[in-house]
TORDREN-115917 format. One record per atom (N, C-alpha, C): residue number from 1; residue in three letters; atom name; x, y, z. Coordinates in Angstrom, 3 decimals, padded with zeros to 6 digits, m for minus. Example, Ala and Ser with C-alpha at 12.3 -4.5 7.8 and 13.67 -1.06 7.14 Angstrom:
<nodes>
 seq type atom        x        y        z
   1  ALA    N  013.190 m005.690  007.800
   1  ALA   CA  012.300 m004.500  007.800
   1  ALA    C  013.200 m003.300  007.800
   2  SER    N  012.850 m002.250  007.080
   2  SER   CA  013.670 m001.060  007.140
   2  SER    C  012.900  000.030  007.870
</nodes>
This chain:
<nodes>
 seq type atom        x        y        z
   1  UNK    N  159.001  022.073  106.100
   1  UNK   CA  158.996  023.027  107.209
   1  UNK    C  157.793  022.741  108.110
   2  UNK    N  158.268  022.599  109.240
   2  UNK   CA  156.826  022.505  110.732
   2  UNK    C  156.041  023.416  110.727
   3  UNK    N  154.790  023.489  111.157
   3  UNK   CA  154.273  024.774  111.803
   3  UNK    C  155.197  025.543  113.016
   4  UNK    N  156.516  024.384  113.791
   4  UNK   CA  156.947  025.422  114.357
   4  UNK    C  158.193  025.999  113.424
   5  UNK    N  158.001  026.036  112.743
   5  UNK   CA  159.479  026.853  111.956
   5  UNK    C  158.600  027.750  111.102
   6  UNK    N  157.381  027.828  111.007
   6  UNK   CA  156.121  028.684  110.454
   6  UNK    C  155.944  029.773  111.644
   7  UNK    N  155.931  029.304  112.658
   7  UNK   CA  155.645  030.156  113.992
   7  UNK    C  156.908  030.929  114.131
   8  UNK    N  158.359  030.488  114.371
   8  UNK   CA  159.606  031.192  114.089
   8  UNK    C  159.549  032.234  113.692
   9  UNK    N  159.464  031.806  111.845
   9  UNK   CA  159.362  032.683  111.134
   9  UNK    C  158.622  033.874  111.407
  10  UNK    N  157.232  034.192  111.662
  10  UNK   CA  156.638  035.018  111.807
  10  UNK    C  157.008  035.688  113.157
  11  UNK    N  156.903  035.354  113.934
  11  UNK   CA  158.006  035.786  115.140
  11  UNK    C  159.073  036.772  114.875
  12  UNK    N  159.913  036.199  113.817
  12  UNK   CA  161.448  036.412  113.321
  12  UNK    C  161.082  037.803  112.828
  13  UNK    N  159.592  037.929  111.355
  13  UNK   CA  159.287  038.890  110.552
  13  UNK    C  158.987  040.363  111.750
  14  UNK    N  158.312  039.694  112.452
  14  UNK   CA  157.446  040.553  113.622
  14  UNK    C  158.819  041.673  114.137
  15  UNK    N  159.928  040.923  114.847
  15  UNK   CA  160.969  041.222  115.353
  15  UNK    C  161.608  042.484  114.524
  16  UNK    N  161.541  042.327  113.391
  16  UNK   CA  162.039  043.155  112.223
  16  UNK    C  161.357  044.355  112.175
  17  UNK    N  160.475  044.130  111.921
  17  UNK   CA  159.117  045.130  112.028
  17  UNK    C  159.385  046.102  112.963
  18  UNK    N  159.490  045.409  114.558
  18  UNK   CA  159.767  046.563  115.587
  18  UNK    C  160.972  047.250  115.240
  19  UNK    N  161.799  046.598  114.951
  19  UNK   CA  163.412  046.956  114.632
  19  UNK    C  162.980  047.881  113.812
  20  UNK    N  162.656  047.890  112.398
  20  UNK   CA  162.432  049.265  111.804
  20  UNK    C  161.755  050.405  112.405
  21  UNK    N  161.019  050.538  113.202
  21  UNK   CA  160.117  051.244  113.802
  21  UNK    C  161.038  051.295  114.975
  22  UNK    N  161.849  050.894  116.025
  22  UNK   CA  162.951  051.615  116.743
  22  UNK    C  163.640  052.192  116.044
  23  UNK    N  164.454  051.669  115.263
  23  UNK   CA  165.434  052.584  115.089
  23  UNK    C  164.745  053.611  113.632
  24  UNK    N  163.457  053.923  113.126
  24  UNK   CA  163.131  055.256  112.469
  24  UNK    C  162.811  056.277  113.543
  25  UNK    N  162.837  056.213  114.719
  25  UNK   CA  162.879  057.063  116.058
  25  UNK    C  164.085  056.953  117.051
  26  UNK    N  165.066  056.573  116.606
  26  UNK   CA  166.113  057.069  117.332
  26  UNK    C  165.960  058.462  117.437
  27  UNK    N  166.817  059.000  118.515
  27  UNK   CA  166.800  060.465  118.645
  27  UNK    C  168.167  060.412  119.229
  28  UNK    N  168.791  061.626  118.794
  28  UNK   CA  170.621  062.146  119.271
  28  UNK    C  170.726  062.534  120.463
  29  UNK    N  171.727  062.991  121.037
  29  UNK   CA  172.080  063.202  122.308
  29  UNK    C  171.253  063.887  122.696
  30  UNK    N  170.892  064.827  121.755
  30  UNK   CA  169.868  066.155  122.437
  30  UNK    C  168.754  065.879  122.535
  31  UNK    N  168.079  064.671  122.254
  31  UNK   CA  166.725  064.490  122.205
  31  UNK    C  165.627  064.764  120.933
  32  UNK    N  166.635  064.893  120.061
  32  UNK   CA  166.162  065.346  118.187
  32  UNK    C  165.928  064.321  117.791
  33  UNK    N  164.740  064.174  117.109
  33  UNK   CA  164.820  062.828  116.109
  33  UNK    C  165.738  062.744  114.689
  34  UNK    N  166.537  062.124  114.555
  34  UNK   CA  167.543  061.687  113.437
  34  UNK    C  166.960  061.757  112.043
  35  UNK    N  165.886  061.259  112.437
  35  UNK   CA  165.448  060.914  111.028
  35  UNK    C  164.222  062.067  110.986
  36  UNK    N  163.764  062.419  109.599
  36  UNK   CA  162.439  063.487  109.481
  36  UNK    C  161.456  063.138  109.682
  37  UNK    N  160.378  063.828  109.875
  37  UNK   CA  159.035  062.795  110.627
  37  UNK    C  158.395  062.448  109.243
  38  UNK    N  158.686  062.809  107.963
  38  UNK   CA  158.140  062.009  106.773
  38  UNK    C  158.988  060.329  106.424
  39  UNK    N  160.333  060.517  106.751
  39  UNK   CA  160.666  059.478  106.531
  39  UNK    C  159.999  058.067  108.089
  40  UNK    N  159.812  058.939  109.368
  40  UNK   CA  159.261  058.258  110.454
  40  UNK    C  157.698  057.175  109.944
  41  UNK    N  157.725  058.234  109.318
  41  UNK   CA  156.071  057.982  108.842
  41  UNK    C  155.984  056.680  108.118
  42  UNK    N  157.134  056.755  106.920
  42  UNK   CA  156.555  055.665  105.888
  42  UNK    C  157.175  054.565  106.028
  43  UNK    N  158.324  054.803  107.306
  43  UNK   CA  159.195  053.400  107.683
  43  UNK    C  157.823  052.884  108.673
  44  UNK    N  157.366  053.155  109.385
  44  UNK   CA  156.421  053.076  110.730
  44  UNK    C  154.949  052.262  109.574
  45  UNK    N  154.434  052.586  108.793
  45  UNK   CA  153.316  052.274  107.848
  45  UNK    C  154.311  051.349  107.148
  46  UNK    N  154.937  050.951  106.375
  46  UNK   CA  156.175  050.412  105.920
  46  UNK    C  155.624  048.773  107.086
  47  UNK    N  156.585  048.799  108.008
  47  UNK   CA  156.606  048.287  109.133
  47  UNK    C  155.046  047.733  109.055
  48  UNK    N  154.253  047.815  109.081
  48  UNK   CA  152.731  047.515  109.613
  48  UNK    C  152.413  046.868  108.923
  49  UNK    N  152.517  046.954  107.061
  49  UNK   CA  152.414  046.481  106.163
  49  UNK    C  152.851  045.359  106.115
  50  UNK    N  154.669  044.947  106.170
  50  UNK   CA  154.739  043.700  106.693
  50  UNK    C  154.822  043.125  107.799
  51  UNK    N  153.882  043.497  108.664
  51  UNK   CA  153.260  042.619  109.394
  51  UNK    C  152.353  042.036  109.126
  52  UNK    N  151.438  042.737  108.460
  52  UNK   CA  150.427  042.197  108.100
  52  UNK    C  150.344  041.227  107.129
  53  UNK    N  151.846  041.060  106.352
  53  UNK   CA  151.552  040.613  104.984
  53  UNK    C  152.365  039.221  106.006
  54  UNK    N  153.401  038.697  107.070
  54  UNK   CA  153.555  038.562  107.636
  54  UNK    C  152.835  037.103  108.224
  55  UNK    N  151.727  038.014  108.815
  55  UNK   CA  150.384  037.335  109.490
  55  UNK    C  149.366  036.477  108.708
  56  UNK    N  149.395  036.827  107.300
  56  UNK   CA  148.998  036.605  105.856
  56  UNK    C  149.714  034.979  105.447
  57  UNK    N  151.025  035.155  105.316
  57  UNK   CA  151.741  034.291  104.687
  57  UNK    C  151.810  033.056  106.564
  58  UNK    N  152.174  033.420  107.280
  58  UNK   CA  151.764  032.409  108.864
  58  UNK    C  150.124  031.697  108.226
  59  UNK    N  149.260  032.774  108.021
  59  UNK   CA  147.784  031.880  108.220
  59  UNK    C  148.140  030.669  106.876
  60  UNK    N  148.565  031.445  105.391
  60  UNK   CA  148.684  030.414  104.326
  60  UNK    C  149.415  029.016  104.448
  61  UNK    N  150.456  029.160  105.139
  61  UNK   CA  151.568  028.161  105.432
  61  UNK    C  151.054  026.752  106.649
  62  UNK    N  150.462  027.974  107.771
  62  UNK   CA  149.770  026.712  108.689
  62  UNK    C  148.544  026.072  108.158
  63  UNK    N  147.954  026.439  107.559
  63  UNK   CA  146.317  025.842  106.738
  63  UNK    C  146.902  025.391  105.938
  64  UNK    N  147.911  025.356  105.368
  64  UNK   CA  147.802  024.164  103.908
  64  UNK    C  148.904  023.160  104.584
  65  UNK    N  149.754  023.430  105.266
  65  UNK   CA  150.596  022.444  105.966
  65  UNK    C  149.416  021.214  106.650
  66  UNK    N  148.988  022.085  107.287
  66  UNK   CA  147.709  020.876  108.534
  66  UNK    C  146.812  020.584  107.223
  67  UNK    N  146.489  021.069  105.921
  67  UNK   CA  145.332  020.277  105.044
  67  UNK    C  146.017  019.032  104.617
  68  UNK    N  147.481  019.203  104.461
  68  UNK   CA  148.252  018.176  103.687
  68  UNK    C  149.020  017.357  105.104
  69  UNK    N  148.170  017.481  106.014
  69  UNK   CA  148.952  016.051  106.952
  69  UNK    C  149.369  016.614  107.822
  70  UNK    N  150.320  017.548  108.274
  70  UNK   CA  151.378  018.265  108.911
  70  UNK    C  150.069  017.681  110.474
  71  UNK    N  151.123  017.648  111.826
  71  UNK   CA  150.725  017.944  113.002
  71  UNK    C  150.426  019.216  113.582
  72  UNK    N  150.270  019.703  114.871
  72  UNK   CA  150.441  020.974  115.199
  72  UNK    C  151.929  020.764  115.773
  73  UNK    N  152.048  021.857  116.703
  73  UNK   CA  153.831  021.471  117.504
  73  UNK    C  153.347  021.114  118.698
  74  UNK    N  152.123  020.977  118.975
  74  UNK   CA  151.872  020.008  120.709
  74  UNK    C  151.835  018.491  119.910
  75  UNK    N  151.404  018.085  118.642
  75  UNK   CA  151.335  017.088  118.069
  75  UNK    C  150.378  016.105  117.430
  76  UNK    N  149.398  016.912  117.676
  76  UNK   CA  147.819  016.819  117.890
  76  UNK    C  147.655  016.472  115.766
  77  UNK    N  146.537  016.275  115.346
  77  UNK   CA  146.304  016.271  114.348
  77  UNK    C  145.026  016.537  113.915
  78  UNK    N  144.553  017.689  113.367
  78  UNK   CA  143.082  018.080  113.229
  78  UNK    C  142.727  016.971  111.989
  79  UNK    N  140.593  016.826  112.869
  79  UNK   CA  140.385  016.112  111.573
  79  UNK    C  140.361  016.681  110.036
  80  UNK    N  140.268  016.083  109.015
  80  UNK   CA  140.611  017.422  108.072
  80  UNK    C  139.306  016.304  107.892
  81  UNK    N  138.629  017.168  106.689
  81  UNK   CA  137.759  017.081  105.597
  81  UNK    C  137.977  017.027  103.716
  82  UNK    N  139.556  017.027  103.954
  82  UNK   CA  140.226  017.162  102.735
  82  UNK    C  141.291  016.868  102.665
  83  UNK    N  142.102  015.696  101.809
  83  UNK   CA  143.781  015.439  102.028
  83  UNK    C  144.083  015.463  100.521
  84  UNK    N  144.855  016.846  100.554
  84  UNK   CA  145.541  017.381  099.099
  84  UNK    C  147.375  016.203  099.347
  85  UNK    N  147.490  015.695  098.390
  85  UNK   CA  148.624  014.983  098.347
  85  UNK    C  150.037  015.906  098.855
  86  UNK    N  150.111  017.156  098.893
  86  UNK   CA  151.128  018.052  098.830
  86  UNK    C  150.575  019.074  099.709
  87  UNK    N  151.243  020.198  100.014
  87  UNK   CA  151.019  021.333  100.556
  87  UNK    C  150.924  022.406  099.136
  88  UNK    N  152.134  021.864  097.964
  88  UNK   CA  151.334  023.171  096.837
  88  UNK    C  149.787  022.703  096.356
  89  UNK    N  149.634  021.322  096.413
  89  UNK   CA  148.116  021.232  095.923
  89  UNK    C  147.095  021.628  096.827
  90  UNK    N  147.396  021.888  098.220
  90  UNK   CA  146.168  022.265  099.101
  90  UNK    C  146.491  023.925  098.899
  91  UNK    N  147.518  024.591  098.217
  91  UNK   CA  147.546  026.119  097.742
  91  UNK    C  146.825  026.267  096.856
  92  UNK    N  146.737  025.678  096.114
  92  UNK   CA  145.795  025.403  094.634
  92  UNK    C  144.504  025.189  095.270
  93  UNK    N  144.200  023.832  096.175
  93  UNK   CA  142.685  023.829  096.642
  93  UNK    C  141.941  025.292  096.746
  94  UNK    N  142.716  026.056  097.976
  94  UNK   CA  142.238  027.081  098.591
  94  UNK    C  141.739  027.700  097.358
  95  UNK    N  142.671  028.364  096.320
  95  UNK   CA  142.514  029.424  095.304
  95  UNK    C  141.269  029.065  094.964
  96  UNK    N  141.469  027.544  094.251
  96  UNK   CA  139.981  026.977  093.323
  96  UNK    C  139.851  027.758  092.246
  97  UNK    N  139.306  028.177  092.022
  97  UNK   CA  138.551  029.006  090.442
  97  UNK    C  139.583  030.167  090.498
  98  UNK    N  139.429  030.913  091.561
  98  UNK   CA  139.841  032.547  091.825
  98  UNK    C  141.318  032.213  091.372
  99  UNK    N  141.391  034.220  091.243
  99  UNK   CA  143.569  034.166  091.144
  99  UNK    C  144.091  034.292  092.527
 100  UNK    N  142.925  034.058  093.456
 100  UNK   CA  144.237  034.259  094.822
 100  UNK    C  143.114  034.049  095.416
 101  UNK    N  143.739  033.800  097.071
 101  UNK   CA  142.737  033.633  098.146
 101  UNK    C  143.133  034.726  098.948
 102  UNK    N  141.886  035.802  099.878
 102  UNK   CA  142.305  037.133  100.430
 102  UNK    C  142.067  036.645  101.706
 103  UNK    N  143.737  036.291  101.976
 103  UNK   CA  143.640  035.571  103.765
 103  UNK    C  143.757  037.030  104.742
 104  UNK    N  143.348  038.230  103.903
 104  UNK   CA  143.224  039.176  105.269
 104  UNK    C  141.341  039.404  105.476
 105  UNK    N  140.832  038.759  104.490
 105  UNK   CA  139.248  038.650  104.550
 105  UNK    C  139.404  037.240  105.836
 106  UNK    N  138.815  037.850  106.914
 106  UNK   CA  138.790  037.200  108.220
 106  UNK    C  137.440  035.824  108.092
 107  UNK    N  136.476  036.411  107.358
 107  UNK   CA  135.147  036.132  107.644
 107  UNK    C  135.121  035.098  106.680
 108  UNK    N  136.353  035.246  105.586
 108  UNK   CA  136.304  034.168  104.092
 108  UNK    C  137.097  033.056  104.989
 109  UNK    N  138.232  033.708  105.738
 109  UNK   CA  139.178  032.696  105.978
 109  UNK    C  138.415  031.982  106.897
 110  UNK    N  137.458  031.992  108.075
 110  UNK   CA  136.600  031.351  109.263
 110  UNK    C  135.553  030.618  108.423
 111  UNK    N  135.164  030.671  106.803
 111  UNK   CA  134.435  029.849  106.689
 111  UNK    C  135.753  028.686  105.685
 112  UNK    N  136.784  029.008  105.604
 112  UNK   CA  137.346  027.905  104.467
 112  UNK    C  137.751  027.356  105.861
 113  UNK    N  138.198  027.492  106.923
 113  UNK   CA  138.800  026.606  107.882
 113  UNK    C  137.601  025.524  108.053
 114  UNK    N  136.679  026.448  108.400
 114  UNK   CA  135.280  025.092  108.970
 114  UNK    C  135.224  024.131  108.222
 115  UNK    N  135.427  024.344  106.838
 115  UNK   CA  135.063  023.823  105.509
 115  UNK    C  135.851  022.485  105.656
 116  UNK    N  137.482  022.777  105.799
 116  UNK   CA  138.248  021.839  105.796
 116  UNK    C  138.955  020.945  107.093
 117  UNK    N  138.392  021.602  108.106
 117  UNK   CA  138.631  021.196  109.440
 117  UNK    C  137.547  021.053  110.074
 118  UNK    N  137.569  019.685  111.015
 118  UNK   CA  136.399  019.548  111.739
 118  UNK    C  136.508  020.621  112.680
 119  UNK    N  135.422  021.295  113.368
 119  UNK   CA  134.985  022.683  114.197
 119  UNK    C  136.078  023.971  113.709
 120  UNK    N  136.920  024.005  112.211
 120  UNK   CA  137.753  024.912  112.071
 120  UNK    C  139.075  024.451  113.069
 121  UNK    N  139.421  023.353  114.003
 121  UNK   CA  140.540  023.327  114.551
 121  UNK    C  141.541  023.663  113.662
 122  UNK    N  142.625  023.821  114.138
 122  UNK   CA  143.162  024.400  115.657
 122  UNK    C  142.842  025.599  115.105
 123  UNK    N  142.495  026.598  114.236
 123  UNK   CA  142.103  027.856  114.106
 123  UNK    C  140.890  028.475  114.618
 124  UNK    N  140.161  027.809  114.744
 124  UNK   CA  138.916  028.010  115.975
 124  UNK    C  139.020  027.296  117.264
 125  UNK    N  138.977  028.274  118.490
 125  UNK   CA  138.165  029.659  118.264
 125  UNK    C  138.923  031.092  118.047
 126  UNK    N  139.904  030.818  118.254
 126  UNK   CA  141.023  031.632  118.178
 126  UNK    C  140.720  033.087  116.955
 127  UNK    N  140.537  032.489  115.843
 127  UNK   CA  140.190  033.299  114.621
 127  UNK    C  138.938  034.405  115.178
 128  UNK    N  137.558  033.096  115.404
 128  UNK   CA  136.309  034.486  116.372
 128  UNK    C  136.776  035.405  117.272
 129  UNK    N  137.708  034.821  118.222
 129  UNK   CA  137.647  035.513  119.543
 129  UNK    C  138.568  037.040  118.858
 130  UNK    N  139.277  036.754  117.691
 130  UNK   CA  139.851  038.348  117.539
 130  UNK    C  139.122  038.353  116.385
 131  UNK    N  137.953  038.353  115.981
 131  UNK   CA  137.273  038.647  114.770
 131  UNK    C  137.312  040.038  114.404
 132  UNK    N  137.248  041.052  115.689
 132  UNK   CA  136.754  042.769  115.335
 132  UNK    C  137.774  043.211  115.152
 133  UNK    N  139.071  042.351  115.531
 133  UNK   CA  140.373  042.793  115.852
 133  UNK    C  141.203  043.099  114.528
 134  UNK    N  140.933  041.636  113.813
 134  UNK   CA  141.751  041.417  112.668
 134  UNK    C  140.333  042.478  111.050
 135  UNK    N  139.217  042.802  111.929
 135  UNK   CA  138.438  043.721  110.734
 135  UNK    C  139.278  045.128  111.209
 136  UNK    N  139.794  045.335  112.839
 136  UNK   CA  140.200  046.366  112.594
 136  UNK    C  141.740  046.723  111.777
 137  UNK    N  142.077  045.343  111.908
 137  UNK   CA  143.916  045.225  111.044
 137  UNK    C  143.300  045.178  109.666
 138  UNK    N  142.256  044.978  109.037
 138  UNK   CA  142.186  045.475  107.514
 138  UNK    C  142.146  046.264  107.562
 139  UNK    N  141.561  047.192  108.301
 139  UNK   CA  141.367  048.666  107.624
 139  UNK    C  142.587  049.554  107.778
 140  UNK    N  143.525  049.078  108.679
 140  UNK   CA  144.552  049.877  108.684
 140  UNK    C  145.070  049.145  107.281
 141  UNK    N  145.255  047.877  107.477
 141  UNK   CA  145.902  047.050  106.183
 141  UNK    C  145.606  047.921  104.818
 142  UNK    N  144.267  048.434  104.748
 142  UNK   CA  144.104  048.847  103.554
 142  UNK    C  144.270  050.537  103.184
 143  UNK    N  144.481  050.978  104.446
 143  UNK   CA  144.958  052.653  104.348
 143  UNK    C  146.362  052.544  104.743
 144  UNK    N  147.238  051.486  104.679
 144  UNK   CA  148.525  051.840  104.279
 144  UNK    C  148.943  051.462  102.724
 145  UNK    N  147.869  050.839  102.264
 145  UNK   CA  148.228  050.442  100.657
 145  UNK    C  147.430  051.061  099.808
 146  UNK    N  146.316  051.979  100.042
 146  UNK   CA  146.294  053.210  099.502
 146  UNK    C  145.133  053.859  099.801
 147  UNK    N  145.003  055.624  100.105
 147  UNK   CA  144.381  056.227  100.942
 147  UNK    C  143.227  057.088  099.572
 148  UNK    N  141.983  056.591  099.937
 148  UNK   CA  140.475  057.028  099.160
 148  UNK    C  139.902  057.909  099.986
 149  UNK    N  138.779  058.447  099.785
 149  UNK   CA  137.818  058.486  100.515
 149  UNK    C  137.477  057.822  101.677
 150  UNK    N  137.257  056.568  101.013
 150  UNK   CA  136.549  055.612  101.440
 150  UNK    C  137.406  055.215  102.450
 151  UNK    N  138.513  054.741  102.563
 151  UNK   CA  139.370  054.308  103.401
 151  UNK    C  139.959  055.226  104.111
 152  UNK    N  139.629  056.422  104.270
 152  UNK   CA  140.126  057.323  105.066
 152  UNK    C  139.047  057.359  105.811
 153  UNK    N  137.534  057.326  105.387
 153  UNK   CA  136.373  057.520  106.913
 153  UNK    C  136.473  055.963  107.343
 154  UNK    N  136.874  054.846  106.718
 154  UNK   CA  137.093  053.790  107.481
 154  UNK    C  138.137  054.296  108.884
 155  UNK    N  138.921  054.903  108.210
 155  UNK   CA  140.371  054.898  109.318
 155  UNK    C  139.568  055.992  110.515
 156  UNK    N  138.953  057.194  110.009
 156  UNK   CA  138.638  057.587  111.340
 156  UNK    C  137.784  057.462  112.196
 157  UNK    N  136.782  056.937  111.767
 157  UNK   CA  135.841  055.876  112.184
 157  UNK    C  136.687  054.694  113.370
 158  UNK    N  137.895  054.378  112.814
 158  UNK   CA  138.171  053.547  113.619
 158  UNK    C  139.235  053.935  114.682
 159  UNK    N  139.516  055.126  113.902
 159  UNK   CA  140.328  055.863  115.100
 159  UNK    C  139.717  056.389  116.630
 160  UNK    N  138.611  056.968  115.924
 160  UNK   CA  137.975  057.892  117.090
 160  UNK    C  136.708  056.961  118.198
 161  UNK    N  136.790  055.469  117.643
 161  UNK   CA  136.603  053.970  118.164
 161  UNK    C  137.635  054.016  118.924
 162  UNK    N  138.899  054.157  118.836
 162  UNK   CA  140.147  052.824  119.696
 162  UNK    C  140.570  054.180  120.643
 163  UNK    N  140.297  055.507  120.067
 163  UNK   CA  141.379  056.576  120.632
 163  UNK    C  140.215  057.558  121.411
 164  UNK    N  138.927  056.786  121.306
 164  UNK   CA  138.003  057.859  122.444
 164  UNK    C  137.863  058.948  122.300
 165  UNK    N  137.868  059.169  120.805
 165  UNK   CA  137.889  060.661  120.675
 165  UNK    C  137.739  060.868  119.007
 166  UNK    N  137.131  062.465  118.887
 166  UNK   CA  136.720  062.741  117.778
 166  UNK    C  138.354  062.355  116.520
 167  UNK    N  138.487  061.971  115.800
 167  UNK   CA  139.818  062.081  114.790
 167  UNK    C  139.787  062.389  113.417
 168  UNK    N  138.676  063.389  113.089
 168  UNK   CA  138.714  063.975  111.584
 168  UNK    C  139.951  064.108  111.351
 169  UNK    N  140.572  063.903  109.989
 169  UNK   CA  141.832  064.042  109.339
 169  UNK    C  142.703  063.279  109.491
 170  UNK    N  142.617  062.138  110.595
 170  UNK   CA  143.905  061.756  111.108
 170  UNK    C  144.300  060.264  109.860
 171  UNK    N  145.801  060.696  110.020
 171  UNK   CA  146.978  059.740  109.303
 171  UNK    C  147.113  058.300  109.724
 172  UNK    N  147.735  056.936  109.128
 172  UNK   CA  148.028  055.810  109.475
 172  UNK    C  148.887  055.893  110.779
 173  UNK    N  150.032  056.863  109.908
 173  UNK   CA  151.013  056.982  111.116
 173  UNK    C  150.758  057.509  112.369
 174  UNK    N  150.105  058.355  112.576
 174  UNK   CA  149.387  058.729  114.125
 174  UNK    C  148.822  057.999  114.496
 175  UNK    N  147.644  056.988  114.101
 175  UNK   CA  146.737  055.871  114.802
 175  UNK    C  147.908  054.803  114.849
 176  UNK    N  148.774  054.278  114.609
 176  UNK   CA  149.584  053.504  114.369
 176  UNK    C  150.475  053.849  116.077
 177  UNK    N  150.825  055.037  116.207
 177  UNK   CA  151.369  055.259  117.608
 177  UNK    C  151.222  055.888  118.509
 178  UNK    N  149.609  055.781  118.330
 178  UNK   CA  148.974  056.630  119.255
 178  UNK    C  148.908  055.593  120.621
 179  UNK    N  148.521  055.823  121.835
 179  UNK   CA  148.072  055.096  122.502
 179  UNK    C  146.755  054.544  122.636
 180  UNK    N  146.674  052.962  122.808
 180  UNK   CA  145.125  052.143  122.489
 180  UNK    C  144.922  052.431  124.322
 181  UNK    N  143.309  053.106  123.685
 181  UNK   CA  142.856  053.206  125.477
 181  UNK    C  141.955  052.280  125.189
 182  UNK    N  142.191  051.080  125.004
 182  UNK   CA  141.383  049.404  125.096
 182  UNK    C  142.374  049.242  126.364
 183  UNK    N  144.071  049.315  125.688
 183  UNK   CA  144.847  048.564  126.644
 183  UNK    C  145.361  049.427  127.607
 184  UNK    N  144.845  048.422  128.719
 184  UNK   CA  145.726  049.080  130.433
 184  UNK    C  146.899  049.122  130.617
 185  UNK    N  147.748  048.369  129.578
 185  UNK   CA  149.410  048.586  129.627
 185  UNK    C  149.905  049.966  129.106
 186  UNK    N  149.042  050.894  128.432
 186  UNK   CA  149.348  051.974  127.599
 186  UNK    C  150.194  051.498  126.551
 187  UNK    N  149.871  050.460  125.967
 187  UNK   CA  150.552  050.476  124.404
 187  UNK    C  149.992  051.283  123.208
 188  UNK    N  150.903  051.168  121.952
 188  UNK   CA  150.524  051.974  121.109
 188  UNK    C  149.355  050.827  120.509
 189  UNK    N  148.732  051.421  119.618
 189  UNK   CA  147.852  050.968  118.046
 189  UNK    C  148.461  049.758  117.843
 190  UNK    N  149.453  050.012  116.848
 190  UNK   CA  150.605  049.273  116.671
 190  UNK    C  151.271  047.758  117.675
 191  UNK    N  151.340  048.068  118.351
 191  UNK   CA  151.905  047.311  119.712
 191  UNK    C  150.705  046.416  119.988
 192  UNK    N  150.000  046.567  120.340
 192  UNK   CA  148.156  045.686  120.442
 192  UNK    C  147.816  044.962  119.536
 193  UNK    N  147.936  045.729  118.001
 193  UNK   CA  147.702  044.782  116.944
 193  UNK    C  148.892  043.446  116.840
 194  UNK    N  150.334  044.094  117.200
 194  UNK   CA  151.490  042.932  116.898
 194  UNK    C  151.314  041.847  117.947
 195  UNK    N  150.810  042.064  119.053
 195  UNK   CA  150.474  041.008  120.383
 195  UNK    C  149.410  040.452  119.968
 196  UNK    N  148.438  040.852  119.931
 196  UNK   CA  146.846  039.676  119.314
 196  UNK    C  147.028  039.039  118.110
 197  UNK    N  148.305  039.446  117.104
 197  UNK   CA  148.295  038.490  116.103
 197  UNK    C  149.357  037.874  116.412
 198  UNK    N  150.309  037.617  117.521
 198  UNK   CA  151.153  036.941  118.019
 198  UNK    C  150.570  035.662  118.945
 199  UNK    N  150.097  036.331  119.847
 199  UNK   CA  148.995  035.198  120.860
 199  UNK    C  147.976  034.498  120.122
 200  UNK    N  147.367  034.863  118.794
 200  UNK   CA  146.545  034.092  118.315
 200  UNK    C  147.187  032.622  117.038
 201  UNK    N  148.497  033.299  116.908
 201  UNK   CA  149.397  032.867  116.215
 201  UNK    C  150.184  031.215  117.317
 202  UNK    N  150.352  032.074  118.010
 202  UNK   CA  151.391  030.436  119.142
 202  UNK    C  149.821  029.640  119.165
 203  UNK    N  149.084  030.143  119.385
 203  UNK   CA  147.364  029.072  120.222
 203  UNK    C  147.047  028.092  119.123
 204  UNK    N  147.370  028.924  117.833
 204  UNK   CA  146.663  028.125  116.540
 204  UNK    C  147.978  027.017  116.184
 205  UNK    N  149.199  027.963  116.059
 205  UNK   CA  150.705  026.458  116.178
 205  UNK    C  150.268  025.528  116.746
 206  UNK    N  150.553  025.775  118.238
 206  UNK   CA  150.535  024.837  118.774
 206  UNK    C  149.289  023.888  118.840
 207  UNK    N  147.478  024.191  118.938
 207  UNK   CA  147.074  023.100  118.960
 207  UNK    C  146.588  023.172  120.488
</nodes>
């Protein structure tokens, strides 16, 4: 498989994503929502989750494809610093000792690229330039897979950051479709995060 049938794919996952999240807000003739706003909720967080997991499996697939040879889809070929015979042995490289590698740790993944790519190509700069972006997609990442303390003053902390305003108490699912007053298009939370990991996604394909 190419990095562009890697890019597809995630594209394809992304597409789905919205699809669940339209149609858990359909509403009937009268303007009622169909569905209950608990079930809205956990299809919508549901939805976010795999995106993220999504964006996860895109970063694993293009880094071990380009460690083991692969081109980009402009055609280009980063220098590597490492040639695993296979793409499962450059899966194995990454892990090394550990039981897994945590490709939503931004700051782990920007130093294994440097490591194995000359200047981190094609993933740098791309990875820096949304560095705060993808710390702010963990923390949602991690208050839809389960809600502490701790990860709840992460979330409003980062709510009352993106939404300009105080947000004691507030839910995944509300920051998730609230409107981001970053963006001048009036998109949601949601909608901002799926575009910056889309645009950072084609830049790093392609090369």
């Amino acid at each position: 498989m190419t990095l562009a049938t890697a890019l597809l794919e995630l594209q394809s996952n992304v597409s789905q994503c919205d699809s669940l999240i339209t149609n858990a807000h359909r509403v009937d003739a009268a303007g009622v929502s169909i569905l209950p706003l608990v079930d809205r909720q956990q299809i919508t967080v549901a939805a976010f989750l795999n995106l993220f997991v999504a964006w996860e499996s895109f970063v694993e697939d293009t880094m071990t494809k380009l460690m083991s040879g692969s081109p980009t889809i402009s055609g280009k070929y980063p220098t590597r610093y490492v040639s695993p015979p296979s793409q499962d042995s450059a899966k194995t490289m990454v892990i090394g000792i550990n039981r897994y590698f945590d490709y939503a740790n931004h700051n782990n993944l920007r130093r294994v690229v440097s490591m194995y790519f000359q200047a981190g190509y094609p993933f740098e700069p791309h990875l820096s330039s949304i560095s705060s972006d993808l710390a702010d997609l963990r923390t949602l990442r991690n208050a839809s897979a389960h809600i502490t303390s701790t990860t709840q003053k992460a979330l409003e902390a980062l709510a009352q950051r993106v939404l300009a305003t105080p947000s004691s108490g507030i839910n995944l699912y509300t920051l998730l479709t609230s409107h981001d007053s970053r963006s001048s298009l009036g998109t949601t939370i949601f909608e901002s995060s799926k575009t910056k990991l889309l645009v950072a996604a084609g830049l790093i394909a392609y090369g």
